[in-house]
Each structure stands twice: as structure tokens, then as C-alpha cells.
C-alpha positions in Angstrom: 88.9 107.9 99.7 92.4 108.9 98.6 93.9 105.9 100.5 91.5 103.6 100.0 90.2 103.2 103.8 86.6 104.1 105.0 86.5 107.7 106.9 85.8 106.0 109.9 88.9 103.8 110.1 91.0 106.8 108.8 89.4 109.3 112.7 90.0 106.1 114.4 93.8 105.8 113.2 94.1 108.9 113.4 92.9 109.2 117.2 95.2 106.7 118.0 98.0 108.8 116.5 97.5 111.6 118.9 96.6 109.3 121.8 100.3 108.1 121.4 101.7 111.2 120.9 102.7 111.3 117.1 100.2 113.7 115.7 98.6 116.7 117.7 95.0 117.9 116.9 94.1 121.1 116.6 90.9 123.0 115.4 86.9 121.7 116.3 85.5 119.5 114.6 84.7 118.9 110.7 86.8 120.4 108.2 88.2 122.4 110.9 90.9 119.9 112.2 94.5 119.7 111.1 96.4 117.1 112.7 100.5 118.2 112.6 103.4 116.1 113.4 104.4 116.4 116.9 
């Protein structure tokens, strides 16, 4: 990937981020989610 991580360390991170409150998911599932700055 562009950063160098597997995909499934970059949705785990990332799920953590919203969990805490940084980013906010939006859209299903797939190519379909954007995750924005909260």
C-alpha cells in the first residue's frame, strides 16, 4: 500500500480513530467509505 501497512492494520487504525472521536465514517462498506476529520 501507499503507506506501507497491510489493509488490515490500516481498518483497524482507522476504527480506532473514529472509536476515539478523530475521524467520522460515513458511507457502507467497500469503496464506499470516506472517513473525514471530525
Amino acid at each position: 500500500g501507499l503507506t506501507g501497512t497491510t489493509k488490515k492494520s490500516a481498518t483497524r487504525d482507522l476504527q480506532e480513530l473514529v472509536e476515539y472521536g478523530i475521524f467520522e465514517k460515513t458511507g457502507s462498506t467497500g469503496r464506499g467509505v470516506k472517513y473525514t476529520l471530525k
